[in-house]
PDB file of N, CA, C and O in Angstrom:
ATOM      1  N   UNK A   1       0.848  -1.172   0.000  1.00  0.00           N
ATOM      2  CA  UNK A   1       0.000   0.000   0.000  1.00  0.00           C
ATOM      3  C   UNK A   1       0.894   1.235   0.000  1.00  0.00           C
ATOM      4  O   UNK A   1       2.089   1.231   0.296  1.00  0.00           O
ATOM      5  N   UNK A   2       0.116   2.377  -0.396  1.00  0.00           N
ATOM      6  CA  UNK A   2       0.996   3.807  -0.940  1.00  0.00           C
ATOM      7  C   UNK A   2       0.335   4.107  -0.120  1.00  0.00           C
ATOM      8  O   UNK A   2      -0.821   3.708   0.019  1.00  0.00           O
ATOM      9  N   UNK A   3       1.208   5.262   0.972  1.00  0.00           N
ATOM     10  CA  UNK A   3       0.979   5.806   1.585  1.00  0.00           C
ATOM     11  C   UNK A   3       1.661   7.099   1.806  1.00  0.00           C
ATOM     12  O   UNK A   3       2.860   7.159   2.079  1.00  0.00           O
ATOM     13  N   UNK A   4       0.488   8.681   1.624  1.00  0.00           N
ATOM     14  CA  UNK A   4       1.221   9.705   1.053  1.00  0.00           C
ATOM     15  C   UNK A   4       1.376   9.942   2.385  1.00  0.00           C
ATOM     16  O   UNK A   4       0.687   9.681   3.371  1.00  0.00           O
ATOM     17  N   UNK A   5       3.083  10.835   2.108  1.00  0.00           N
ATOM     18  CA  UNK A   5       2.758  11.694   4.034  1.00  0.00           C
ATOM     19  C   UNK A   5       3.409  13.045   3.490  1.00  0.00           C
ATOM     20  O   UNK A   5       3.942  13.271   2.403  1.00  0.00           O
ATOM     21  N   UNK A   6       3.154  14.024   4.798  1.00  0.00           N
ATOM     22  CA  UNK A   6       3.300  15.213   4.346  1.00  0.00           C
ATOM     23  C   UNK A   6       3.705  16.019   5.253  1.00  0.00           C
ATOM     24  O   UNK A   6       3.217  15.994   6.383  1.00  0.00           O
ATOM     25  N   UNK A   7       4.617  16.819   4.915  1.00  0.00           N
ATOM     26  CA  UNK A   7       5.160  18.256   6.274  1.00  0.00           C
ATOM     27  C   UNK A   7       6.450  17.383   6.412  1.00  0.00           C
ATOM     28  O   UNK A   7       7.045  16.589   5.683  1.00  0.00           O
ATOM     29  N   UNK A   8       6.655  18.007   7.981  1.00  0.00           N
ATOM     30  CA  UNK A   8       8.094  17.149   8.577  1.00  0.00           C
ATOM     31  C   UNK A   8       7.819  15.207   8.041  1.00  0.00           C
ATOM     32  O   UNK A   8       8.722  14.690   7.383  1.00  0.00           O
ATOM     33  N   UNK A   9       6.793  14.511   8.337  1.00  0.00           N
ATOM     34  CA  UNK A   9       7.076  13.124   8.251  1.00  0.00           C
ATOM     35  C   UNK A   9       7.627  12.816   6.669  1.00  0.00           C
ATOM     36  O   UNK A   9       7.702  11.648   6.286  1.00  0.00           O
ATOM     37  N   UNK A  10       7.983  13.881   5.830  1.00  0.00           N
ATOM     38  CA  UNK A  10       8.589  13.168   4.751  1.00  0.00           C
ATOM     39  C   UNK A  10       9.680  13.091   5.059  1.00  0.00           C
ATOM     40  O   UNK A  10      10.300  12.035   4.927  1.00  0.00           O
ATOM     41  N   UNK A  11      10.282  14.312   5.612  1.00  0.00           N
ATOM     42  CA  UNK A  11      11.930  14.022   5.909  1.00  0.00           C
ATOM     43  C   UNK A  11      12.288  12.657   6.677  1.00  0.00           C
ATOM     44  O   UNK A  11      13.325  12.085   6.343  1.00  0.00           O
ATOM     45  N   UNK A  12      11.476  12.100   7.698  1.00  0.00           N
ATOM     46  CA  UNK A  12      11.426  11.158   8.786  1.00  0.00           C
ATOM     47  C   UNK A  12      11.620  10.039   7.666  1.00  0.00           C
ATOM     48  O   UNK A  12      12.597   9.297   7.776  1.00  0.00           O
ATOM     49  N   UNK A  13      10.654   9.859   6.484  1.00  0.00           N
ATOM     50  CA  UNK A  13      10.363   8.669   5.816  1.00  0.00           C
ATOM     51  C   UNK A  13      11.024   8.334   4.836  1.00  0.00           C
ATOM     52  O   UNK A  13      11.191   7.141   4.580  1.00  0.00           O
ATOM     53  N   UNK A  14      11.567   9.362   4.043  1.00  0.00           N
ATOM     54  CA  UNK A  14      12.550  10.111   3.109  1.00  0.00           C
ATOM     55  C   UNK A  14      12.121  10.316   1.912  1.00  0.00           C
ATOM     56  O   UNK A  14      12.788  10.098   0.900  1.00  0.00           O
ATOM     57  N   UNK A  15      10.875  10.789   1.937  1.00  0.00           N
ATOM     58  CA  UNK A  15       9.903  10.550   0.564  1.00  0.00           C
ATOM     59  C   UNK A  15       8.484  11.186   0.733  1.00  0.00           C
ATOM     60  O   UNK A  15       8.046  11.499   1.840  1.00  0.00           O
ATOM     61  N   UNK A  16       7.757  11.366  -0.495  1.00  0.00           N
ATOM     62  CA  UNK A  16       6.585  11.970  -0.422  1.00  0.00           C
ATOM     63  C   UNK A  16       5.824  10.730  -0.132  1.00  0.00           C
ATOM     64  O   UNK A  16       4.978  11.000   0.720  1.00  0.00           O
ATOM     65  N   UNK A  17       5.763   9.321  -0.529  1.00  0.00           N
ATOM     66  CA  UNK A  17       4.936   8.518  -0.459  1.00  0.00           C
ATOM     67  C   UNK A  17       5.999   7.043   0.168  1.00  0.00           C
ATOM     68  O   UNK A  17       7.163   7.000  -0.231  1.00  0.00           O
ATOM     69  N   UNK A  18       5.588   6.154   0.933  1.00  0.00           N
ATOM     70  CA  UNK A  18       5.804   5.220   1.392  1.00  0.00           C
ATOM     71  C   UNK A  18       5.407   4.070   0.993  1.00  0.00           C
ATOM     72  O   UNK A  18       4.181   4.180   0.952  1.00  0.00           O
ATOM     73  N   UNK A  19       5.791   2.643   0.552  1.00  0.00           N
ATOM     74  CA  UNK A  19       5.753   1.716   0.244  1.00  0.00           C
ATOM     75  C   UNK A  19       5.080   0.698   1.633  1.00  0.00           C
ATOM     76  O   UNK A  19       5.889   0.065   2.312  1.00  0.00           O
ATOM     77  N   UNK A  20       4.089   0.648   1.847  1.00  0.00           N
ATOM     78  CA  UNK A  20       3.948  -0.545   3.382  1.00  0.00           C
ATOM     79  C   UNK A  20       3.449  -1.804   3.288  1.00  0.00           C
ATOM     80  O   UNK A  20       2.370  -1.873   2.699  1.00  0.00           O
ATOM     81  N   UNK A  21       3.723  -2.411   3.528  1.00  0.00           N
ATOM     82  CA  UNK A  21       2.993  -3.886   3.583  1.00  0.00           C
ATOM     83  C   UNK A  21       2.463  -4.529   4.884  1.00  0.00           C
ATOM     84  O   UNK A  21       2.965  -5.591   5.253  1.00  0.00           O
ATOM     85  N   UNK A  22       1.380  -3.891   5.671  1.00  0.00           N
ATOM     86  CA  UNK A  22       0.988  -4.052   6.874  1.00  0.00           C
ATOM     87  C   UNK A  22       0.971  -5.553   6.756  1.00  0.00           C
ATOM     88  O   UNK A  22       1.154  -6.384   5.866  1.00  0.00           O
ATOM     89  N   UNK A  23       0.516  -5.538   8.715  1.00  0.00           N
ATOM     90  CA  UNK A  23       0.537  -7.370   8.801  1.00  0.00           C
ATOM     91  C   UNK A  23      -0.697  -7.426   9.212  1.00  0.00           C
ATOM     92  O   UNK A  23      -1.053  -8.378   9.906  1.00  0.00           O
ATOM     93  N   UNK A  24      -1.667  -6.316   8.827  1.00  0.00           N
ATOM     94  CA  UNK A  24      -3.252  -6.503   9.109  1.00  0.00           C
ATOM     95  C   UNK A  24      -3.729  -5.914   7.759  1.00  0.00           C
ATOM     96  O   UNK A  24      -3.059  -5.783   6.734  1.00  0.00           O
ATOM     97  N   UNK A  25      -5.241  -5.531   8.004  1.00  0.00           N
ATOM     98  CA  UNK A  25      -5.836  -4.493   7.457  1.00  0.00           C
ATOM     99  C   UNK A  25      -6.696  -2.846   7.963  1.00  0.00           C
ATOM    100  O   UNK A  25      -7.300  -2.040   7.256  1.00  0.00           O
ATOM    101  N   UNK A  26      -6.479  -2.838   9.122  1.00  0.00           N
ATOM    102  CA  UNK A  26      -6.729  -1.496   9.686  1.00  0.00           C
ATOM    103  C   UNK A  26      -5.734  -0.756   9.075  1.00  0.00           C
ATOM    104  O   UNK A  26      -4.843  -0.963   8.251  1.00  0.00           O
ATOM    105  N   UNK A  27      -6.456   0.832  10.199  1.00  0.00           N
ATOM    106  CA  UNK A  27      -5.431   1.648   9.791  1.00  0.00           C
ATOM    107  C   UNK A  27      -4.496   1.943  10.479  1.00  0.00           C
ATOM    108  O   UNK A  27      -3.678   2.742  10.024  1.00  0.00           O
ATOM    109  N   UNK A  28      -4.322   1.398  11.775  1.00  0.00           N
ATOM    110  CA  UNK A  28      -3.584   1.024  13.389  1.00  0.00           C
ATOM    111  C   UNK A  28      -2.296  -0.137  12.508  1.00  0.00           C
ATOM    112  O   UNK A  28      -1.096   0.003  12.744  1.00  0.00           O
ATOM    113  N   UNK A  29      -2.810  -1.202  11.535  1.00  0.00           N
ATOM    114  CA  UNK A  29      -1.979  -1.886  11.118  1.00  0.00           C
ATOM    115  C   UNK A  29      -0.941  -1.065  10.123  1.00  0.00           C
ATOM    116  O   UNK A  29       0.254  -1.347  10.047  1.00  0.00           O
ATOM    117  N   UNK A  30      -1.377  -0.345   9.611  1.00  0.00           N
ATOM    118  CA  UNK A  30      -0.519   0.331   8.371  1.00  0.00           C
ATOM    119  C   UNK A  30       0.551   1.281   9.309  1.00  0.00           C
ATOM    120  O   UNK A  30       1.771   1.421   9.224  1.00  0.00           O
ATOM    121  N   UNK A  31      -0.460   1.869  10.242  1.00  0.00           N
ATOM    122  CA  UNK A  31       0.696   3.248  10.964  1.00  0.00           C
ATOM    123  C   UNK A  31       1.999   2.398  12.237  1.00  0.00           C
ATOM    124  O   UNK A  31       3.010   2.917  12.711  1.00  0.00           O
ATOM    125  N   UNK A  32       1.592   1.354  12.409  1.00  0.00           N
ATOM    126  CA  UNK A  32       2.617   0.293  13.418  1.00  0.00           C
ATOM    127  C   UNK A  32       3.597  -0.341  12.367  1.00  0.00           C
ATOM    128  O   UNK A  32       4.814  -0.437  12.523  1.00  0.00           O
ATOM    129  N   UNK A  33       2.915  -0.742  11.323  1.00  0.00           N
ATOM    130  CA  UNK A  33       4.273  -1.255  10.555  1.00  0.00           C
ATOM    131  C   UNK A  33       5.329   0.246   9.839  1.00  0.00           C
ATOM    132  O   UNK A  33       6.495   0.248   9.446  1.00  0.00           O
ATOM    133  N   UNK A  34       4.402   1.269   9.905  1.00  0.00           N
ATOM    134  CA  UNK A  34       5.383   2.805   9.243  1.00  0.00           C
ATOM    135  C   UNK A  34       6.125   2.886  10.526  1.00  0.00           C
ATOM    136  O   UNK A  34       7.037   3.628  10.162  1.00  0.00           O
ATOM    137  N   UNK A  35       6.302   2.701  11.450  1.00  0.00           N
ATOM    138  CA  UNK A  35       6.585   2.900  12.961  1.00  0.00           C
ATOM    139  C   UNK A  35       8.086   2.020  13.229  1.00  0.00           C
ATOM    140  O   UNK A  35       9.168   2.316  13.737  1.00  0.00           O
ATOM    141  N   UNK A  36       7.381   0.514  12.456  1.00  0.00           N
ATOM    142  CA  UNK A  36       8.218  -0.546  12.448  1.00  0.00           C
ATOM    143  C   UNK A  36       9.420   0.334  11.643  1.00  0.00           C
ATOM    144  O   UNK A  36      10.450   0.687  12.217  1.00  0.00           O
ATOM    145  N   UNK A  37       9.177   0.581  10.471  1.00  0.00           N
ATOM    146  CA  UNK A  37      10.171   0.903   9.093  1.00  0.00           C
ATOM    147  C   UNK A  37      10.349   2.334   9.653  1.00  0.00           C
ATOM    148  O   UNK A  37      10.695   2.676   8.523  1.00  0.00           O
ATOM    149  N   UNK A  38      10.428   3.460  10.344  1.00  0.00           N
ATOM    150  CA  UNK A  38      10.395   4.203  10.472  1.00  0.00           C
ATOM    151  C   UNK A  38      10.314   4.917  12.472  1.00  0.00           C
ATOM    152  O   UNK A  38       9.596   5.821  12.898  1.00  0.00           O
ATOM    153  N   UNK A  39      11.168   4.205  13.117  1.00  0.00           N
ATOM    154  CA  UNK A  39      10.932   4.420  14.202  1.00  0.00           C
ATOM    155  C   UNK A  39      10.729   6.085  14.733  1.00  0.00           C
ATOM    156  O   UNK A  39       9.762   6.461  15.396  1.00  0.00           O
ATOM    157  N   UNK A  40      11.673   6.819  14.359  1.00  0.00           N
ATOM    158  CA  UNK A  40      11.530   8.306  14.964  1.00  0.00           C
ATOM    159  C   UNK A  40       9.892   8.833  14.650  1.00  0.00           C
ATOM    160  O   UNK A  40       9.576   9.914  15.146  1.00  0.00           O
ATOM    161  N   UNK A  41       8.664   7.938  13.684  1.00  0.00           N
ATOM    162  CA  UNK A  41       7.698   8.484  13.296  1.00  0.00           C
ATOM    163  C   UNK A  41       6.754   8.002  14.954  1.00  0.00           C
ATOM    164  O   UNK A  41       5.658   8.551  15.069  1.00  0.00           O
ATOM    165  N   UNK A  42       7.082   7.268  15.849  1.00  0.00           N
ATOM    166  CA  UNK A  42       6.031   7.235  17.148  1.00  0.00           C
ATOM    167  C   UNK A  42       6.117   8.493  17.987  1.00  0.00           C
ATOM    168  O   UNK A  42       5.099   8.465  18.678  1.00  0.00           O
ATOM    169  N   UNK A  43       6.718   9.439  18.244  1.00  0.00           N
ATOM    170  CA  UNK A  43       6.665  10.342  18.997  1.00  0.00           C
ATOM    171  C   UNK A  43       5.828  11.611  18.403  1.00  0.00           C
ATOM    172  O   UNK A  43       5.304  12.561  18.984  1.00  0.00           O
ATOM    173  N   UNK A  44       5.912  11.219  16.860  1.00  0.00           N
ATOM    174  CA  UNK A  44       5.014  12.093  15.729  1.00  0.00           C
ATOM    175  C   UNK A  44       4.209  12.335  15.541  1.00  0.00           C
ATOM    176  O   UNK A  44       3.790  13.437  15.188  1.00  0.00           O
ATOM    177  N   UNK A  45       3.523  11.096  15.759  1.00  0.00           N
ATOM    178  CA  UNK A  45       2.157  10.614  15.286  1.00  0.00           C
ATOM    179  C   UNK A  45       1.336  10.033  16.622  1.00  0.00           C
ATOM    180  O   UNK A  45       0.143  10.339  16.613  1.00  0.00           O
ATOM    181  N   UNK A  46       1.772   9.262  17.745  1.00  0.00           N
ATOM    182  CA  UNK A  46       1.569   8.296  18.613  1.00  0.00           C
ATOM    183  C   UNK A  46       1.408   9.401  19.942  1.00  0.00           C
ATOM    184  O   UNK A  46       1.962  10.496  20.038  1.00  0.00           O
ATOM    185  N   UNK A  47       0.483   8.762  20.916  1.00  0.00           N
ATOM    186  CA  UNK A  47       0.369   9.681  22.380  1.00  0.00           C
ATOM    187  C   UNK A  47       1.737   8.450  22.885  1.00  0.00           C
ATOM    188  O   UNK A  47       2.469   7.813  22.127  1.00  0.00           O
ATOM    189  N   UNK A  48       1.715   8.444  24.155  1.00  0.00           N
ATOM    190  CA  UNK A  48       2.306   6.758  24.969  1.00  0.00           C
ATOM    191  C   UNK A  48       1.524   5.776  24.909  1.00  0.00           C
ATOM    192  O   UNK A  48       1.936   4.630  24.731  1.00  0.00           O
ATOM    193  N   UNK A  49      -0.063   6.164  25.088  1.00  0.00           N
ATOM    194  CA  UNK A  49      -1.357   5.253  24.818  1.00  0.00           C
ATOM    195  C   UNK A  49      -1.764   4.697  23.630  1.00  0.00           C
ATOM    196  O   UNK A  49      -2.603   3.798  23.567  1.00  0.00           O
ATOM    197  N   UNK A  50      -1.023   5.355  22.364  1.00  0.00           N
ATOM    198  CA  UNK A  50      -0.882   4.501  21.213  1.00  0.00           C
ATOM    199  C   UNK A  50      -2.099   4.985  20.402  1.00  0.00           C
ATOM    200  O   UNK A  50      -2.573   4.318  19.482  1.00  0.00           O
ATOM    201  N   UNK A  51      -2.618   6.274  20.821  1.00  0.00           N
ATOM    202  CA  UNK A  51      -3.491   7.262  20.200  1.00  0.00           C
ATOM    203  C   UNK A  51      -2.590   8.308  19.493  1.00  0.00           C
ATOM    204  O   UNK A  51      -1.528   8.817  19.852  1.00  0.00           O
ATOM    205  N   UNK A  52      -3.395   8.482  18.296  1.00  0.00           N
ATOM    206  CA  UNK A  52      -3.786   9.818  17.690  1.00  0.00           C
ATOM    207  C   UNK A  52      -3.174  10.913  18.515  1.00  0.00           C
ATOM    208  O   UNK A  52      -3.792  11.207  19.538  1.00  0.00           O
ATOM    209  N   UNK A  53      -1.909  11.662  18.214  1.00  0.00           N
ATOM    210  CA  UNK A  53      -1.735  12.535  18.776  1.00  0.00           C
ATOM    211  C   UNK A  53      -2.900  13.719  18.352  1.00  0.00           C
ATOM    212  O   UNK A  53      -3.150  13.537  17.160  1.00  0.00           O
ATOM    213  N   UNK A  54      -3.523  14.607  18.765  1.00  0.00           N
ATOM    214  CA  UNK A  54      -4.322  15.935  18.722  1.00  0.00           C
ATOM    215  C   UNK A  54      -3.553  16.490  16.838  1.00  0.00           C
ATOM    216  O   UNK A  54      -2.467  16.893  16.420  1.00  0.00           O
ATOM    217  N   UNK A  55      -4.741  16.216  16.324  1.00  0.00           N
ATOM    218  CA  UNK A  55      -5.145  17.400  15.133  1.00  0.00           C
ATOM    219  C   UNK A  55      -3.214  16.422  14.136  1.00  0.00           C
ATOM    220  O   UNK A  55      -2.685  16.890  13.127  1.00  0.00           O
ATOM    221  N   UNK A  56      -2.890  15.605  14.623  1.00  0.00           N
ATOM    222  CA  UNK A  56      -2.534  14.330  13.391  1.00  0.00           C
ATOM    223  C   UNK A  56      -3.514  13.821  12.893  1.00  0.00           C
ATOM    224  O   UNK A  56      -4.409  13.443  13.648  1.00  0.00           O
ATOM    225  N   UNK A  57      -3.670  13.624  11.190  1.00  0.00           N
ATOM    226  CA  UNK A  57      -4.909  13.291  10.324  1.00  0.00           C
ATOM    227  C   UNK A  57      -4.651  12.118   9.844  1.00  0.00           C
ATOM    228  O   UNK A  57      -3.486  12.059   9.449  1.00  0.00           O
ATOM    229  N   UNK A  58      -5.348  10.973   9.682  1.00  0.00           N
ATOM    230  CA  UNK A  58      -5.331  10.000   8.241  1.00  0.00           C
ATOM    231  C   UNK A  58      -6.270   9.820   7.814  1.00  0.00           C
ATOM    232  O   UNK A  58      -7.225   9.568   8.547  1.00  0.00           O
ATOM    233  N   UNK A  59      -6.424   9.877   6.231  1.00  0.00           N
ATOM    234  CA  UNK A  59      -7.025  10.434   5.053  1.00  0.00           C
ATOM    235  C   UNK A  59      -7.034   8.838   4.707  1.00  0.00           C
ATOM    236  O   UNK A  59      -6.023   8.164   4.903  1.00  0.00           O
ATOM    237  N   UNK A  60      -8.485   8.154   4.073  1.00  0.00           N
ATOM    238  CA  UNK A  60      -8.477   7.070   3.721  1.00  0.00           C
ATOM    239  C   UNK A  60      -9.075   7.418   2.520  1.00  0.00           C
ATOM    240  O   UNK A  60     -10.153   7.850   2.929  1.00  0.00           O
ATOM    241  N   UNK A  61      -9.102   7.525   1.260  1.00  0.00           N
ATOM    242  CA  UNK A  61      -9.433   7.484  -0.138  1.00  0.00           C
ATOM    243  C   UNK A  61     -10.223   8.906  -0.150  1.00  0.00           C
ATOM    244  O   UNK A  61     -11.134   9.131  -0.946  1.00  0.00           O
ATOM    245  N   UNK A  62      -9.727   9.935   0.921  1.00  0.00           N
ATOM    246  CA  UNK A  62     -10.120  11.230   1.032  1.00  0.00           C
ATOM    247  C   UNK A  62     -10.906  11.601   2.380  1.00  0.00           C
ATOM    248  O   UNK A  62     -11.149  12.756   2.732  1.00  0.00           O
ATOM    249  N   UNK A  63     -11.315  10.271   3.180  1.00  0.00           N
ATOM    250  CA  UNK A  63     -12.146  10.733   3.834  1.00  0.00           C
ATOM    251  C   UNK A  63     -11.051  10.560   5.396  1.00  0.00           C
ATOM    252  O   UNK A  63     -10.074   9.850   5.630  1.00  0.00           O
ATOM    253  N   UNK A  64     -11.535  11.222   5.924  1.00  0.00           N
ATOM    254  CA  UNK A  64     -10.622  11.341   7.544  1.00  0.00           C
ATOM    255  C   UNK A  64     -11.374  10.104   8.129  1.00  0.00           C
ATOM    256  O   UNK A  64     -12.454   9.549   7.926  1.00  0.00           O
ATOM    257  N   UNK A  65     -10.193   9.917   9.031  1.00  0.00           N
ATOM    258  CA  UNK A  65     -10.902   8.312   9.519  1.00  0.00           C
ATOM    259  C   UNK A  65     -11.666   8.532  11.422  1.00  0.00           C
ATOM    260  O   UNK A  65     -12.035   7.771  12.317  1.00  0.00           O
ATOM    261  N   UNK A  66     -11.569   9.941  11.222  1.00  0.00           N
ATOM    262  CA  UNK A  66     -12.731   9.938  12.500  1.00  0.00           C
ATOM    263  C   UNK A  66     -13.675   9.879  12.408  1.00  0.00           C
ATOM    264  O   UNK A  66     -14.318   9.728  13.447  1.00  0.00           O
ATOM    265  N   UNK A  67     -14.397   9.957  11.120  1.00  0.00           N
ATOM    266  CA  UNK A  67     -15.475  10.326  10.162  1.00  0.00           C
ATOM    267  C   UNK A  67     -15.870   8.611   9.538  1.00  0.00           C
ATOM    268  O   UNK A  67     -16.718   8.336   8.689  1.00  0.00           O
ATOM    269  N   UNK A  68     -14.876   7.566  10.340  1.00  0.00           N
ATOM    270  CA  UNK A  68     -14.658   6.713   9.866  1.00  0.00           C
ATOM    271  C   UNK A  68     -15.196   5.092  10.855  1.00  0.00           C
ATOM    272  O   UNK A  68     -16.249   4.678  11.340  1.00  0.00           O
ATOM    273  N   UNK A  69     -14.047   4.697  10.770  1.00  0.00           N
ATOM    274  CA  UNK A  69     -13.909   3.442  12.034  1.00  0.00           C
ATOM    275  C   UNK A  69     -12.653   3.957  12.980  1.00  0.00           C
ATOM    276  O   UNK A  69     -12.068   3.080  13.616  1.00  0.00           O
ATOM    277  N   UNK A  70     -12.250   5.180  13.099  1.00  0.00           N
ATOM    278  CA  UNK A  70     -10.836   5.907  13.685  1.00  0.00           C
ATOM    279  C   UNK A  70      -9.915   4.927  13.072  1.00  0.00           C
ATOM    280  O   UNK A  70      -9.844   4.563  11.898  1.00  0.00           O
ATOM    281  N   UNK A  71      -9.386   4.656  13.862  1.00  0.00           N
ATOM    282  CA  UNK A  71      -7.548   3.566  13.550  1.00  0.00           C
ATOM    283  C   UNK A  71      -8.280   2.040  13.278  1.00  0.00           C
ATOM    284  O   UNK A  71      -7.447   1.140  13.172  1.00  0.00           O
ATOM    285  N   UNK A  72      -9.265   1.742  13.189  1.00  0.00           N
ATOM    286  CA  UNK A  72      -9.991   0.142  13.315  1.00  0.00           C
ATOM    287  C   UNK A  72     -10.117   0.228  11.916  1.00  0.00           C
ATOM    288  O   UNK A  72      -9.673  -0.757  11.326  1.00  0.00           O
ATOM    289  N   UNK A  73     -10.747   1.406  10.989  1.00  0.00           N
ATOM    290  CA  UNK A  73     -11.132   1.937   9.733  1.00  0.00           C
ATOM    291  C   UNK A  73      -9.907   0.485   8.886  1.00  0.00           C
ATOM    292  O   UNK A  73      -8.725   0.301   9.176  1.00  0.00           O
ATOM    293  N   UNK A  74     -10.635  -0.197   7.983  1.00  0.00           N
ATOM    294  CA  UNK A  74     -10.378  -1.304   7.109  1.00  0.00           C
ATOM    295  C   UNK A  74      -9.991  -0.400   6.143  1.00  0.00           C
ATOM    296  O   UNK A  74     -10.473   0.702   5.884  1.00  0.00           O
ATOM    297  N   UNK A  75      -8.800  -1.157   5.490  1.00  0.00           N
ATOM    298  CA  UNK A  75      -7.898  -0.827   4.512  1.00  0.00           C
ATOM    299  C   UNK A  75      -7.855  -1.890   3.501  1.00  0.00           C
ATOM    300  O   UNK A  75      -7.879  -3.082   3.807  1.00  0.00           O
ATOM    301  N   UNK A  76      -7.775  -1.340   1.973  1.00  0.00           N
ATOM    302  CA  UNK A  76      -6.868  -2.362   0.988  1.00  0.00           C
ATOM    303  C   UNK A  76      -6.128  -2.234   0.340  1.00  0.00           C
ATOM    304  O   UNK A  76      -6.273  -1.045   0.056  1.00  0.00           O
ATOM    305  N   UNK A  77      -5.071  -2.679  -0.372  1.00  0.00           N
ATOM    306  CA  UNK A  77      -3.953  -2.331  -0.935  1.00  0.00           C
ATOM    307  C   UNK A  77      -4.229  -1.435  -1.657  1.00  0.00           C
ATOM    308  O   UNK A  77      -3.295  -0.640  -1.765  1.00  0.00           O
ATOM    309  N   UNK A  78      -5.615  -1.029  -2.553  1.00  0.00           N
ATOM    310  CA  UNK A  78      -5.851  -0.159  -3.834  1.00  0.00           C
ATOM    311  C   UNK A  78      -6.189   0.958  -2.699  1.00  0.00           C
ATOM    312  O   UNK A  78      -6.281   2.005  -3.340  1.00  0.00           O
ATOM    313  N   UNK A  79      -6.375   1.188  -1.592  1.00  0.00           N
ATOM    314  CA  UNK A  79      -6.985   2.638  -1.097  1.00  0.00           C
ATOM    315  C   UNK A  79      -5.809   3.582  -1.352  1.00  0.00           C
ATOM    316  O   UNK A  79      -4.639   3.202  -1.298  1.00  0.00           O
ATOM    317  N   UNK A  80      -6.092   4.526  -1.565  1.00  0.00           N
ATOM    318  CA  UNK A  80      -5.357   5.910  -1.042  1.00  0.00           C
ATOM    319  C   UNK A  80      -5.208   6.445   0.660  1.00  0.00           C
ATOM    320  O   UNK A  80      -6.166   6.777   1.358  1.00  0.00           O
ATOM    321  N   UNK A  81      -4.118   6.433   0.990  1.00  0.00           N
ATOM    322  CA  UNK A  81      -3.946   6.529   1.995  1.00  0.00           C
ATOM    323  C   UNK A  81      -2.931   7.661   2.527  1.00  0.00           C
ATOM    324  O   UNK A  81      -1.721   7.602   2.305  1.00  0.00           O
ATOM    325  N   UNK A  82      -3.567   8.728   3.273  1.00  0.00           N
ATOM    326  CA  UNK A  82      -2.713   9.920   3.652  1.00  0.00           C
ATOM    327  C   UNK A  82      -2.299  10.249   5.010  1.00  0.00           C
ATOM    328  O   UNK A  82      -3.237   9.774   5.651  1.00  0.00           O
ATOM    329  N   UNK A  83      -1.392  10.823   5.975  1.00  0.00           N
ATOM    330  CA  UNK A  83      -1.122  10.822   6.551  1.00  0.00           C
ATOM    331  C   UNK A  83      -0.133  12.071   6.590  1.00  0.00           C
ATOM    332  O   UNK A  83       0.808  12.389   5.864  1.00  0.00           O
ATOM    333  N   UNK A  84      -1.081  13.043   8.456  1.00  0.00           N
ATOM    334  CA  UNK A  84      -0.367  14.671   7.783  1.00  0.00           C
ATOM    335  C   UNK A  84      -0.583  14.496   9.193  1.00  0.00           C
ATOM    336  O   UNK A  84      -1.472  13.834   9.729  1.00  0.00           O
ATOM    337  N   UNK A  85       0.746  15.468   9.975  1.00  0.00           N
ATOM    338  CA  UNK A  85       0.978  15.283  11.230  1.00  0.00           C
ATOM    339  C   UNK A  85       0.555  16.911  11.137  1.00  0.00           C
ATOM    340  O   UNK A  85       0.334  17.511  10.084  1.00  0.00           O
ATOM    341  N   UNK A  86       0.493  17.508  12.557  1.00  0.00           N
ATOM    342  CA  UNK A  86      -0.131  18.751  12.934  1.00  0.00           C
ATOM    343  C   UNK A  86       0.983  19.801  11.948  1.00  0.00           C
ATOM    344  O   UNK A  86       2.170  19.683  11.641  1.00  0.00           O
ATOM    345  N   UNK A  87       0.155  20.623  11.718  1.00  0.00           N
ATOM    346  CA  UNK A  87       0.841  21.978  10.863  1.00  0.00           C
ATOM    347  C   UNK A  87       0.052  22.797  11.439  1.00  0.00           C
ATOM    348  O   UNK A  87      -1.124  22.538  11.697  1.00  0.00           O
ATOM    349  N   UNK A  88       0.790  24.169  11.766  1.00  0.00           N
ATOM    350  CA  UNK A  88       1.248  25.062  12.484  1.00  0.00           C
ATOM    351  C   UNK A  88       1.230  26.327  11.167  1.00  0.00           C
ATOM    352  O   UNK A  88       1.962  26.187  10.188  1.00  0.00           O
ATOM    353  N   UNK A  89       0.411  27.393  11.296  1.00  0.00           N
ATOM    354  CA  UNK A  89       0.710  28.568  10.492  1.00  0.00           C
ATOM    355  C   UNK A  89      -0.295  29.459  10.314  1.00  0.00           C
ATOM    356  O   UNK A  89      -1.444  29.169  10.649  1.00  0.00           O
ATOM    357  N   UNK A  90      -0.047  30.392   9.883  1.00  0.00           N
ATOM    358  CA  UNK A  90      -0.908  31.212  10.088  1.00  0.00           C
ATOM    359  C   UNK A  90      -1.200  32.018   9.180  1.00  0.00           C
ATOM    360  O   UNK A  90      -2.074  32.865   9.364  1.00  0.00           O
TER     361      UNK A  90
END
């Protein structure tokens, strides 16, 4: 699965889009294996409780996944999948 990210997490990932091959199908599975391949991205994205840090987004074929199943929200390899950590501006 392609997974776009955006702001600081590209530098983290080294790319506009990410290659993942979760070991589920949520969206908890996709962001633990980016975590796996990408450790500095848990303090980014992650509370300690393994939540959604505040106003971090993921975008499932456009739609936000609070709007959704949150992190439970079912995934498939063909979705579009986005991921935008808090931005700051004014």
């Amino acid at each position: 699965m392609l997974v776009k990210v955006f702001a600081n997490l590209r530098q983290i990932c080294g790319g506009v889009t990410v290659d993942v091959q979760p070991d589920g199908n949520q969206v908890m599975d996709v962001l633990d294996k980016m975590v796996e391949m990408f450790p500095d991205l848990q303090g980014e994205i992650f509370t300690p409780e393994k939540e959604l840090l505040p106003f971090v987004h993921v975008y499932v074929n456009g739609r936000n996944i609070i709007h959704l199943n949150d992190l439970q929200t079912e995934v498939s390899e063909d979705d579009q999948f986005a991921l935008f950590p808090p931005v700051a501006g004014g």
